[in-house]
C-alpha positions as CSV (number, residue, x, y, z in Angstrom):
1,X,110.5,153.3,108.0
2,X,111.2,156.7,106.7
3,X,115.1,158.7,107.2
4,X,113.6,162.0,106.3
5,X,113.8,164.5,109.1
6,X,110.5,166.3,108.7
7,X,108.3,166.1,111.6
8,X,105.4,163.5,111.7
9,X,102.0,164.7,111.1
10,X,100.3,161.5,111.1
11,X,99.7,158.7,113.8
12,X,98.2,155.2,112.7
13,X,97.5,152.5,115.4
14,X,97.2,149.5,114.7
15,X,96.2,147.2,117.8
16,X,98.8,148.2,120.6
17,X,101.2,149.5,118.3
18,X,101.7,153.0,117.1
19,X,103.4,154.2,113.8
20,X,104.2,157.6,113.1
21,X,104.6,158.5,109.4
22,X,103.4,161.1,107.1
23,X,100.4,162.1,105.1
24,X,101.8,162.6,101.7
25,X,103.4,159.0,101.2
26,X,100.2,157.5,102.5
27,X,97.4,159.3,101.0
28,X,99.2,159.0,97.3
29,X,99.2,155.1,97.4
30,X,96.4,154.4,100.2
31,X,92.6,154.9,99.2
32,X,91.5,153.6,102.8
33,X,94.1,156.2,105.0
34,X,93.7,159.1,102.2
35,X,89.5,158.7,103.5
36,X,90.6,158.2,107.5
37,X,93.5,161.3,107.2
38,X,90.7,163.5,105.4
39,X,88.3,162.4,108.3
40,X,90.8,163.2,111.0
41,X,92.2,166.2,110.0
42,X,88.7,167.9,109.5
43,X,87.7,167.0,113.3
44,X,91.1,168.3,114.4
45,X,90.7,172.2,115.7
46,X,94.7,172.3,115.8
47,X,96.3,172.0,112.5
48,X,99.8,171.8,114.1
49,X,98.6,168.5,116.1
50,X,99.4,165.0,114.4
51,X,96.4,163.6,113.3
52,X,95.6,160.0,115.0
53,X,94.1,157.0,112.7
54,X,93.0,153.7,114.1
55,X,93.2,150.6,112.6
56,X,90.9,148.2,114.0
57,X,90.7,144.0,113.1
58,X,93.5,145.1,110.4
59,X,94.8,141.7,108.6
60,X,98.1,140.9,109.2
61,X,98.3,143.2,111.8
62,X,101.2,145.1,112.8
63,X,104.2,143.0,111.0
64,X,101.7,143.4,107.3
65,X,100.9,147.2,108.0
66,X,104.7,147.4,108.1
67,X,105.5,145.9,105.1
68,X,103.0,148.5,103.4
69,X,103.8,151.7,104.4
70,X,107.6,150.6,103.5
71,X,106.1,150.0,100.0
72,X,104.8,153.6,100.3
73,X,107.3,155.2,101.4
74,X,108.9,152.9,98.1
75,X,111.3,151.2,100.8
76,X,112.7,147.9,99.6
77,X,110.6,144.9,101.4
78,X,111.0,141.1,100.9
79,X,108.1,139.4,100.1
80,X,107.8,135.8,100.6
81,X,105.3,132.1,100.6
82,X,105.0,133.2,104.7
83,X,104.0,136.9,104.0
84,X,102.6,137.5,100.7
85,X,99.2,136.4,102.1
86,X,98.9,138.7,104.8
87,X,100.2,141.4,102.8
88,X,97.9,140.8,99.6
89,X,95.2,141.1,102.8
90,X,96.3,144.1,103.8
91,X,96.9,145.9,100.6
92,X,93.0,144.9,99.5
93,X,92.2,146.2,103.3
94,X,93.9,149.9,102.6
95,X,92.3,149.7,99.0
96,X,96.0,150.0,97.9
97,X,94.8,149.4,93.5
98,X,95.7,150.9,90.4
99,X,93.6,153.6,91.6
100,X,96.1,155.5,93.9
101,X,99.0,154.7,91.9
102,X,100.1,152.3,88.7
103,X,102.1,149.3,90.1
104,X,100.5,149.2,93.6
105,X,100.5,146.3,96.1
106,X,97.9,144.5,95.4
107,X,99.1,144.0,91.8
108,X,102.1,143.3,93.0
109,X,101.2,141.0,96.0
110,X,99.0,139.3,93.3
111,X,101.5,138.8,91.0
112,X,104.1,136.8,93.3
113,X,101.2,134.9,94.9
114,X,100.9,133.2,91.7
115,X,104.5,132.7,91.5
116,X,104.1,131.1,94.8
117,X,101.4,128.6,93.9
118,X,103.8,127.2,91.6
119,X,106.0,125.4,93.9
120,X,104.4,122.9,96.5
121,X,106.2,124.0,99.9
122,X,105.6,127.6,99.1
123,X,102.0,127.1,98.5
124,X,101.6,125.0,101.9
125,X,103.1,128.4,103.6
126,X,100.6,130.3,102.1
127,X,98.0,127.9,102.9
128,X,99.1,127.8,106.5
129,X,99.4,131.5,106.5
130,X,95.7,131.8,105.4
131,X,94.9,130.9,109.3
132,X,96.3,134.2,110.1
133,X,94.0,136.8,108.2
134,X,90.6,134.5,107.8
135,X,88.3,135.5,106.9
136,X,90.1,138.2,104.2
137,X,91.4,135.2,102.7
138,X,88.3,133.3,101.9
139,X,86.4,136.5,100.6
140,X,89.8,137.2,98.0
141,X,89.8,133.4,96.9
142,X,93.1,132.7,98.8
143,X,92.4,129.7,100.2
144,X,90.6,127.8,97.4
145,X,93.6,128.7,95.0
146,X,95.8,127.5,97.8
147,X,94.0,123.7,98.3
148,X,93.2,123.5,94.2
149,X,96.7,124.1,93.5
150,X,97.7,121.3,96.2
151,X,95.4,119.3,95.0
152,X,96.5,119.3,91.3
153,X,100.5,118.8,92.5
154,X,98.7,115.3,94.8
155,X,97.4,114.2,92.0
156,X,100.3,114.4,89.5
157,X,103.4,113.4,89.5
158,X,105.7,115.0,92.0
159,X,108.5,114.8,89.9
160,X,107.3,117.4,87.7
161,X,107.2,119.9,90.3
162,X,111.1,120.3,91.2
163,X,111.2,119.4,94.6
164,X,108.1,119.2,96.6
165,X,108.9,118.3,99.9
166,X,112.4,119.4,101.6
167,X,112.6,116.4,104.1
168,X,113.1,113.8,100.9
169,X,115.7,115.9,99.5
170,X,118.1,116.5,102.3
171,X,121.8,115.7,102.0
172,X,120.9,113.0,104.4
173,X,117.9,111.6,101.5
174,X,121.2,112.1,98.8
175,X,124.1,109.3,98.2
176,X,127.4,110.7,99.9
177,X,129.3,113.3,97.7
178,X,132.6,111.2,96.2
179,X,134.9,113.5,95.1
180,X,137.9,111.8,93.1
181,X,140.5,113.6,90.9
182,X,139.2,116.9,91.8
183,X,135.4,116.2,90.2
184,X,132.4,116.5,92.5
185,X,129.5,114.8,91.5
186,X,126.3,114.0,93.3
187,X,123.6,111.1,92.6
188,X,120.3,111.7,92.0
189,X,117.6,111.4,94.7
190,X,115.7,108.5,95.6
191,X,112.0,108.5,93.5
192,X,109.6,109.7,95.5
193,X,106.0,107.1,96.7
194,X,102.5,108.2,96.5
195,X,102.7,109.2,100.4
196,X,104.5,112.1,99.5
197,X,102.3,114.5,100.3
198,X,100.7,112.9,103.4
199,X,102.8,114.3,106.0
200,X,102.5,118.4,105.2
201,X,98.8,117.9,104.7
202,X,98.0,116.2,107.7
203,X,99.6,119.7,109.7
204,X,96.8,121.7,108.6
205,X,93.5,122.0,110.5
206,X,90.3,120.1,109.9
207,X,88.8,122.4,108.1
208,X,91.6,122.7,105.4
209,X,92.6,119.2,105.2
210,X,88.6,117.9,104.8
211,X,88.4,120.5,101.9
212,X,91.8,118.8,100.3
213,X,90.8,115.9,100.8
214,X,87.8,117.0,98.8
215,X,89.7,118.3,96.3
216,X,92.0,115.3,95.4
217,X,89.2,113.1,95.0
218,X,87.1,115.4,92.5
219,X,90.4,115.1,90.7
220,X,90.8,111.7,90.4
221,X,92.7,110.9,93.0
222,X,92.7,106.7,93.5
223,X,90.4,106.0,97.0
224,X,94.0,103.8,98.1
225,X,95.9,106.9,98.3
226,X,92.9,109.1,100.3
227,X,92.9,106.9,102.6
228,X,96.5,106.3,103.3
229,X,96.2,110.2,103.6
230,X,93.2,109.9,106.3
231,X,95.4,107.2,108.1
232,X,98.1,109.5,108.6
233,X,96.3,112.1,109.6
234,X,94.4,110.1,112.2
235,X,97.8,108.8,113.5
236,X,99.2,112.4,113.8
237,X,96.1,114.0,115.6
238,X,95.0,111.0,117.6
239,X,96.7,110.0,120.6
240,X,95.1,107.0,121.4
241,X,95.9,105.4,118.0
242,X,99.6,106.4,119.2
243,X,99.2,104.7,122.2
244,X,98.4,101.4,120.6
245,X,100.9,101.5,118.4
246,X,98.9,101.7,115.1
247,X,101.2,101.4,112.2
248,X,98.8,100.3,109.2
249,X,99.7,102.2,106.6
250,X,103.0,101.1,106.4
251,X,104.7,104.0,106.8
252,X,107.7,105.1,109.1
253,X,108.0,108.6,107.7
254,X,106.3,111.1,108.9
255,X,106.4,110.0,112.1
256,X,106.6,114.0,113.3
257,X,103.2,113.5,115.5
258,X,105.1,113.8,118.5
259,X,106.0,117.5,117.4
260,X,102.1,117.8,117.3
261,X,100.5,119.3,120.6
262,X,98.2,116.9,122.2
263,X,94.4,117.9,121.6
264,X,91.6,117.7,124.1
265,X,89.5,114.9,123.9
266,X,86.8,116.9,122.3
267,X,88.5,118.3,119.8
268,X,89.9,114.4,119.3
269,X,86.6,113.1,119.0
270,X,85.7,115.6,116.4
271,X,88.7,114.9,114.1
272,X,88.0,111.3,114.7
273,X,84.1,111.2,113.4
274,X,85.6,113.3,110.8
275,X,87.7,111.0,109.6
276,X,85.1,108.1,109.7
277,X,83.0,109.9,107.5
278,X,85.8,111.2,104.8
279,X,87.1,107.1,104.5
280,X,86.4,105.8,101.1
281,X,83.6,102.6,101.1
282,X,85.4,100.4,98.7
283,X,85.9,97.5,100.7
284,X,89.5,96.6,101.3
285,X,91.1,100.5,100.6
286,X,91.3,101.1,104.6
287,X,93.3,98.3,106.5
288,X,91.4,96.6,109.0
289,X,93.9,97.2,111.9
290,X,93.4,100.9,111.3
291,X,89.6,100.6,111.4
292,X,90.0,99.1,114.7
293,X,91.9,101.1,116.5
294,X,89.6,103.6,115.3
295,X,86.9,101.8,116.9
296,X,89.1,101.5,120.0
297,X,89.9,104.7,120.1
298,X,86.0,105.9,119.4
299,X,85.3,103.7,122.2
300,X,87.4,105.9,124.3
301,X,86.7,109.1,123.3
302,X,83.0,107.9,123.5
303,X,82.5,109.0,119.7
304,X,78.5,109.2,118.8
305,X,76.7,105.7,118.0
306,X,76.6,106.4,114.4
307,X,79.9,106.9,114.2
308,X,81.0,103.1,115.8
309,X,78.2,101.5,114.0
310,X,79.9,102.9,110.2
311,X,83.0,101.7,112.0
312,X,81.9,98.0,112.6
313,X,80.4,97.5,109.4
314,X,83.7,98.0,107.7
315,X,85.8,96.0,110.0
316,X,83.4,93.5,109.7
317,X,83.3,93.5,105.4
318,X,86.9,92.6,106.0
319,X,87.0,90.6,109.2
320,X,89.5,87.9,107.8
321,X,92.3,90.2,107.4
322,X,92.1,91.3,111.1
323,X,94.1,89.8,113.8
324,X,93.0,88.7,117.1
325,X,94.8,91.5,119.3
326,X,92.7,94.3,117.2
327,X,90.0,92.3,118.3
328,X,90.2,92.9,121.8
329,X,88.2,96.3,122.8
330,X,88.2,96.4,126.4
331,X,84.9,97.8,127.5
332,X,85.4,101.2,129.1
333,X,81.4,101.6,130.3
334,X,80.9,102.0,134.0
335,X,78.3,99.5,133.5
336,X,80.2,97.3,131.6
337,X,80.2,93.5,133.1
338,X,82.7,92.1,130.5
339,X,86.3,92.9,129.9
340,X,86.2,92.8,126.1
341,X,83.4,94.5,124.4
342,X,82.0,91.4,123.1
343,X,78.8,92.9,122.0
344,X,81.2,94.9,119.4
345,X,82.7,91.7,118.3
346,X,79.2,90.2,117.9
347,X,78.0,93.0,115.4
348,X,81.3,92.8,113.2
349,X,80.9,89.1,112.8
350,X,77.3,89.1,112.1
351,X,78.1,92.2,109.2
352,X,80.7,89.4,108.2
353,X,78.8,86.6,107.2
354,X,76.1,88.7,106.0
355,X,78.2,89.7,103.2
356,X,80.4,86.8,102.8
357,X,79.6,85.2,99.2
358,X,80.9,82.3,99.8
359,X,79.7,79.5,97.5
360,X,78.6,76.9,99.7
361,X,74.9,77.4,101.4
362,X,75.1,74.5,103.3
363,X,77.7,72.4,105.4
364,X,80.1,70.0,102.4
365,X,79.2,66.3,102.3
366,X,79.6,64.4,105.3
367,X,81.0,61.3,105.0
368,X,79.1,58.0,107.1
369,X,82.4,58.4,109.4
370,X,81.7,62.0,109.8
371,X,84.7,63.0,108.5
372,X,84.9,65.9,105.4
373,X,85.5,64.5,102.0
374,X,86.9,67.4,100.5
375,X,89.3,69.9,101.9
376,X,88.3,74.0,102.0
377,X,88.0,75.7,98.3
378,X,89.5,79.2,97.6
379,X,85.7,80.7,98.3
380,X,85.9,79.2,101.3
381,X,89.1,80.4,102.9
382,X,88.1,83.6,104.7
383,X,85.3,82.0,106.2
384,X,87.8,79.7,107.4
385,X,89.8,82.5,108.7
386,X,87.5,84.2,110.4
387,X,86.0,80.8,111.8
388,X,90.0,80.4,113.3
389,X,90.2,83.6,114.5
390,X,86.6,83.5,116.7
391,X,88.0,80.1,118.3
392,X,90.9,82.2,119.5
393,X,88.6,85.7,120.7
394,X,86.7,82.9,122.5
395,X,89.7,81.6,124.0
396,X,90.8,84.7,125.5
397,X,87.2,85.8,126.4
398,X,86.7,83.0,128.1
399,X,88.5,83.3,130.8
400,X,86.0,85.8,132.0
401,X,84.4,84.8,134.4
402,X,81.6,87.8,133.8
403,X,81.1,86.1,130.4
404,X,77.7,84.7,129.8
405,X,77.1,81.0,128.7
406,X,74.4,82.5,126.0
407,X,76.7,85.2,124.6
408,X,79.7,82.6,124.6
409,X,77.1,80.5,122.3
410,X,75.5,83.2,120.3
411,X,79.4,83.9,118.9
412,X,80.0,80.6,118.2
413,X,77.1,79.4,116.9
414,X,77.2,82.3,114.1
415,X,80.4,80.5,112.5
416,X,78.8,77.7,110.3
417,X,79.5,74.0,111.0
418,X,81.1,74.0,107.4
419,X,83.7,76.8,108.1
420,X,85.8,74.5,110.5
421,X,88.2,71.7,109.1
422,X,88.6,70.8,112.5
423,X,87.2,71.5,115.6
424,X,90.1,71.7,118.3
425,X,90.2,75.9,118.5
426,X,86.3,75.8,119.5
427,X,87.2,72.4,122.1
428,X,89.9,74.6,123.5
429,X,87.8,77.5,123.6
430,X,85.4,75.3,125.7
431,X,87.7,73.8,127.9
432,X,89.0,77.3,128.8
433,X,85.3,78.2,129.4
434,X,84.7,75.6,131.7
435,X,87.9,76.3,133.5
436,X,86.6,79.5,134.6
437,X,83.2,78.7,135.0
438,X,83.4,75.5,137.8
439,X,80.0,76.4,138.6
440,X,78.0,75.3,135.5
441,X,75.3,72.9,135.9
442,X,75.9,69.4,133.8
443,X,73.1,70.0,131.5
444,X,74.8,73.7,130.8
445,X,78.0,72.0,130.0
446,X,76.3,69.7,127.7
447,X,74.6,72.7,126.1
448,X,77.9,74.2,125.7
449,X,79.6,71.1,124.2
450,X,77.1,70.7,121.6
451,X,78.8,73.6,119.6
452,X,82.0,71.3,118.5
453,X,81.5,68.0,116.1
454,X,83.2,65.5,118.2
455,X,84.0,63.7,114.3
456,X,86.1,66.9,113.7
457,X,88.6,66.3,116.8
458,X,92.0,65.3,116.0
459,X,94.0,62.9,117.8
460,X,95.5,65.0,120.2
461,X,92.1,66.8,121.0
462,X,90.6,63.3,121.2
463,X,92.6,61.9,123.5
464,X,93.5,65.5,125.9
465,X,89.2,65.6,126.0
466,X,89.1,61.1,126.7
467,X,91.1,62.7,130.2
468,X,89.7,66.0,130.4
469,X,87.1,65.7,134.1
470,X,85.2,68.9,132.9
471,X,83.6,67.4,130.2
472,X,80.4,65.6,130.7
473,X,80.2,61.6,130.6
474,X,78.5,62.1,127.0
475,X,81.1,63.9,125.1
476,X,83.3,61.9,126.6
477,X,81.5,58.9,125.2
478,X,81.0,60.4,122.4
479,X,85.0,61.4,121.5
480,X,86.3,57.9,122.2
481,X,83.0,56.4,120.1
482,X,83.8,58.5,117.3
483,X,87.9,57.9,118.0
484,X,87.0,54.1,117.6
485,X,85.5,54.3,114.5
486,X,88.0,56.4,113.1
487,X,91.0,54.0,114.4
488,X,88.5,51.2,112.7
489,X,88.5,52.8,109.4
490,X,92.3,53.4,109.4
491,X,93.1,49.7,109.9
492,X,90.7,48.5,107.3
493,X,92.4,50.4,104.8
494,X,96.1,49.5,105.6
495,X,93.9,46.0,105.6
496,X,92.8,46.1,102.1
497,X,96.4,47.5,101.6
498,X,98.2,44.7,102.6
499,X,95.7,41.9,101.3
500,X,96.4,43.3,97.4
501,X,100.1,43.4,98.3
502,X,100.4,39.4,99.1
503,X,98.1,38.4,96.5
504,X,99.2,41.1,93.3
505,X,103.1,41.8,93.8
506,X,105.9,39.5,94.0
507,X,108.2,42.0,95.6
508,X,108.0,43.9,99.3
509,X,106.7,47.3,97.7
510,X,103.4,47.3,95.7
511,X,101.6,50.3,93.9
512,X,97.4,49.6,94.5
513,X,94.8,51.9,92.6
514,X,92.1,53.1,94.8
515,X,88.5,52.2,94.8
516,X,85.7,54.2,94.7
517,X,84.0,52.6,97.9
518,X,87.6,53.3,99.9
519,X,87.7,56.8,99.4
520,X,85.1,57.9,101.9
521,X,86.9,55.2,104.3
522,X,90.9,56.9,103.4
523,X,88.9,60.5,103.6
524,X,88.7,60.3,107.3
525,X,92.0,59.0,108.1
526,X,93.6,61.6,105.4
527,X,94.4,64.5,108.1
528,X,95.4,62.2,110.8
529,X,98.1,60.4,108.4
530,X,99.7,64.0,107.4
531,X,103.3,64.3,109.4
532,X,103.9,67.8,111.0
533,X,106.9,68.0,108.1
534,X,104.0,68.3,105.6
535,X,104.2,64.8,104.0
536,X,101.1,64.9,102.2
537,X,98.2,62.2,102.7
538,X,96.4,60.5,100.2
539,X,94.2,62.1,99.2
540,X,90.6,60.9,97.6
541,X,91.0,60.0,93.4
542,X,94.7,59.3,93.8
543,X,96.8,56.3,93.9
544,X,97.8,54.9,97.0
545,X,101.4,55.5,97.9
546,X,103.9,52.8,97.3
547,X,104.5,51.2,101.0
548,X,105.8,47.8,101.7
549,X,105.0,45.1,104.1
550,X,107.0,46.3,107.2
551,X,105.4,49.9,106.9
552,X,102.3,48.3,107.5
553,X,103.0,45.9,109.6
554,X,104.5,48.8,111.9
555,X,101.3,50.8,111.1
556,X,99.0,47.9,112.5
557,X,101.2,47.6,115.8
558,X,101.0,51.4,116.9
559,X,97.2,51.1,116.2
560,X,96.9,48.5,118.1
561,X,98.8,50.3,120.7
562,X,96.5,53.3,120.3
563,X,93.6,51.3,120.7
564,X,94.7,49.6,124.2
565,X,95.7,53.0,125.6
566,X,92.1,53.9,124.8
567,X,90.5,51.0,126.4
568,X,92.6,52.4,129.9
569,X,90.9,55.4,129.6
570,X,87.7,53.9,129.3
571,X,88.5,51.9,132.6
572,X,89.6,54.9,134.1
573,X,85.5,56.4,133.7
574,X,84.5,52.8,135.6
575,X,81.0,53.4,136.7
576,X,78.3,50.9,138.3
577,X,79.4,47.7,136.7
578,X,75.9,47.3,134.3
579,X,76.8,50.9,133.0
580,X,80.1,49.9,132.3
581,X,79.3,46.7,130.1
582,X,76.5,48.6,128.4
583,X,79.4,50.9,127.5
584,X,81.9,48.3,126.2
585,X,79.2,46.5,124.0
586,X,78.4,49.7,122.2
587,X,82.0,50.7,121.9
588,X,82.8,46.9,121.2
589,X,85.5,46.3,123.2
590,X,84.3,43.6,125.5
591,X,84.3,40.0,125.0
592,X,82.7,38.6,121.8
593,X,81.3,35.6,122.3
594,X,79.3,33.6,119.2
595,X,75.9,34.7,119.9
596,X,76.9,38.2,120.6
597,X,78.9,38.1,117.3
598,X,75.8,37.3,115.3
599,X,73.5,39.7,117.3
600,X,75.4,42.6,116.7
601,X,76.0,41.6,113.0
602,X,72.3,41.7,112.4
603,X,71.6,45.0,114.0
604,X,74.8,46.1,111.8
605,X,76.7,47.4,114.5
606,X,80.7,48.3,114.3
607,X,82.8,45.6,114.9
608,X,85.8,45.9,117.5
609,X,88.9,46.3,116.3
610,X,90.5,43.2,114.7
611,X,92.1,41.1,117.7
612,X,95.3,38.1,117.9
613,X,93.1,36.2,116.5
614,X,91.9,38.0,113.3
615,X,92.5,35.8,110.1
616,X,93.8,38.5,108.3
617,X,96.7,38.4,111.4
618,X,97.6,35.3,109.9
619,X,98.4,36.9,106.7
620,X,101.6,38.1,108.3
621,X,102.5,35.0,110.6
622,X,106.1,34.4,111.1
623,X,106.5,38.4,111.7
């Protein structure tokens, strides 16, 4: 420190290290030494004897008392955003004020502080130094200048700060130098998002960060941007959100996490309640695949009920932007019986349709064929969603074989009737069940099957359940009853179709208007009739579509191909021979004879399907 070549009369220690320096230099700038030197020196019988001075719990510690005896012995010292705290501690420690000398360190400590606050990396250093000489930076208002002036930069724009953050402004982050004709010049750098900030605020510790994040929202900060903050910091300090590959925030900066030491798994759990509680509650700010891998992760970490319960209410108030793999929580109990935490599931629906506001409070009309007349309004789409995306948890559930009949129920049963356009996810979802649960009784499988509308099968469901042995007798009947009339209603129309063609158009194509008494009879047959390269169907209170004779003459011969493939299947189910008739005459399909035809006209029971020897066959004779 000192080149003079008097002898030291003066000792300080400061933890394990010993400095040897001189009373004059020290006393003139130093309240604190001047009162230990005074002490020492009086307690000393040998006036020829350095005196020793300990410094105990000194801020800084040896590196800052370094940097201030150079300032009194008036040796040139660089101060900068790294060191300025500790020595601003340590000049308020040795009472180093106007007091013992005009200019002293603390004035001057003080006054590049604040040069330092003006600059965003400079006042993260400090910030980050703070950690260092706590708690002599809270009780000199360090800190709080440190967070309020990152706060304010957070909140404004970044532009007006120079250059915030060093890793956006790189030569890598900067268009190529092009140097032609001897001129240099360099473009400007890219503009900078409102995720910024995120990455240098999620390396400070809890404490600090929950206090910023404090901060920025007393300024004004918008509850989008907090919580894209929160999400980075969660991603950075929680490994198990790492492990599953959580990227909701839609970020691939900052990815510097794997720099970050790996914390225990109390010191996880901590951060992640934390976080939980600092998450705005608008609905929609925090994505749903964050919030549950959150859950996951709590679930791990075995995070405190509260904590999981705040979790599942927000997953569920947004259920129909999650997907199905997010849905998946294995169960990590030792007394767990499931694979997936079902229970988990269960709540988030139920918080789901509690607040769903959808406009319909009851199932939409039914037509007399069972079939929806109108197709799913805008109100209705995420419980649609959400509807789709149980029939495919249930799916992959299902195939547990530790999975209850009841719970299986309970979830599907809290997705109303009206929610499904169809019903083939929930038949699937059943058939799966069954699968891998042989050893259900018949009226349990009936119990089971009571949760799909067999009217809300489509064709291919239809006939893959007419073959499907795992299905009772009843549902079976029930499909291929409900198929019939369908088929019925189809051919009736292209009927009525064909009739007005013949008798109203002289060419091969005719144009018909609907009537009002067809539309519930073309509403059933309107999915069905739509191609898989989205040709529309009618649809009910529009003209028909012009079609000409062949079409429908086409039409009528693949129904009636459809109908005799279905009339195998029946024979196929061949019971005890008075079962079997009592099943043809209620589907129909036996023999008519003319007594039977006026019986069953009087109890106004479906006809069969029209035969060879329909009249309105003879309508296209010579085809």
């Amino acid at each position: 420190i000192c080149n003079t070549e008097l002898e030291s009369d003066v000792v300080v220690e400061v933890g394990e290290i010993s400095f040897h320096l001189h009373k004059s230099p020290l006393i003139s700038r130093s309240g604190t030494l001047q009162k230990l030197i005074n002490e020492s020196t009086g307690n000393d019988e040998d006036d020829r004897k350095p005196c020793t001075v300990r410094l105990d719990d000194f801020p800084g510690g040896p590196e800052a008392f370094q940097l201030a005896a150079m300032f009194c012995y008036d040796v040139r010292m660089e101060l900068n955003a790294g060191n300025v705290v500790p020595v601003r501690c340590a000049a308020e420690h040795l009472a180093m004020t106007e007091d013992y000398g005009e200019g002293n360190l603390v004035e001057q400590a003080e006054t590049f502080f604040s040069q330092v606050l003006g600059t965003w990396n400079d006042a993260v250093r400090a910030l980050h130094a703070c950690d260092a000489v706590l708690p002599d930076a809270e009780d000199l208002l360090i800190v709080p200048r440190c967070i309020d002036s990152l706060a304010s930069k957070a909140c404004a724009d970044p532009t007006l700060y120079g250059w915030p953050m060093l890793e956006y402004y790189t030569a890598k982050s900067l268009e190529e130098t092009v140097i032609w004709n001897g001129t240099s010049a360099t473009a400007k750098p890219r503009s900078l998002g409102v995720d910024w900030w995120y990455k240098q605020a999620s390396s400070f510790r809890l404490p600090v960060y929950k206090r910023l994040i404090a901060a920025v929202q007393s300024k004004g900060m918008s509850p989008e941007n907090v919580a894209g903050s929160l999400v980075h910091y969660a991603r950075r300090h929680l490994s198990g959100l790492k492990r599953h590959g959580d990227n909701s925030d839609g970020s691939s900066r900052g990815g510097a996490s794997g720099t970050t030491a790996v914390l225990s798994d109390g010191d996880q759990r901590t951060i992640l309640e934390e976080v939980v509680a600092l998450l705005p509650t608008e609905k929609g700010v925090t994505p749903t695949r964050f919030l549950l891998g959150l859950l996951r992760t709590a679930t791990v970490l075995h995070a405190s009920g509260a904590c999981r319960d705040a979790l599942e209410r927000r997953a569920g108030n947004q259920l129909e932007e999650a997907a199905l793999e997010d849905l998946l929580i294995p169960n990590t109990g030792y007394s767990a019986e499931t694979l997936y935490d079902v229970d988990s599931l269960q709540r988030m629906l139920e918080q789901f349709m509690m607040t769903s506001t959808s406009a319909f409070a009851a199932s939409p009309e039914i037509t007399d064929e069972g079939q929806l007349v109108d197709a799913p309004s805008a109100e209705l789409v995420p419980v649609s969603t959400v509807a789709k995306l149980i029939d495919g948890y249930l799916a992959e559930v299902g195939t547990d074989t530790n999975l209850k009949l009841s719970k299986f129920q309970t979830i599907a049963a809290l997705v109303p009737d009206y929610a499904r356009a169809i019903d083939d996810g929930l038949y699937r979802a059943i058939d799966i069940y069954l699968k891998a649960h042989p050893w259900l009784t018949d009226s349990e499988r009936e119990q089971l099957c009571r949760l799909m509308n067999c009217q809300k099968l489509s064709l291919e469901a239809c006939t893959h359940a007419a073959q499907n042995e795992r299905l009772p007798l009843r549902v079976v009947v029930q499909v291929l009853f409900f198929e019939q009339l369908r088929l019925r209603t189809t051919v009736s129309g292209w009927f009525f179709v064909s009739d007005n063609a013949d008798q109203g158009s002289s060419s091969d194509t005719c144009v018909l208007p609907r009537r009002a008494d067809d539309d519930l009879a073309f509403a059933a047959g309107s999915e069905e009739t739509t191609d898989e390269g989205g040709s529309a169907a009618t649809r009910p209170g529009e003209l028909s579509p012009a079609m000409s004779v062949v079409e429908i003459r086409q039409r009528v011969s693949e129904l009636e191909e459809e109908c005799s493939s279905m009339r195998q299947e029946i024979h196929k189910l061949e019971k005890p021979k008075s079962a079997l008739s009592r099943l043809f005459r209620k589907l129909g399909l036996g023999r008519s004879s003319p007594s039977r035809e006026r019986d069953r006209q009087q109890h106004q029971e479906p006809l069969p399907l029209p035969g060879a020897g329909d009249k309105r066959r003879k309508s296209f004779g010579g085809c």
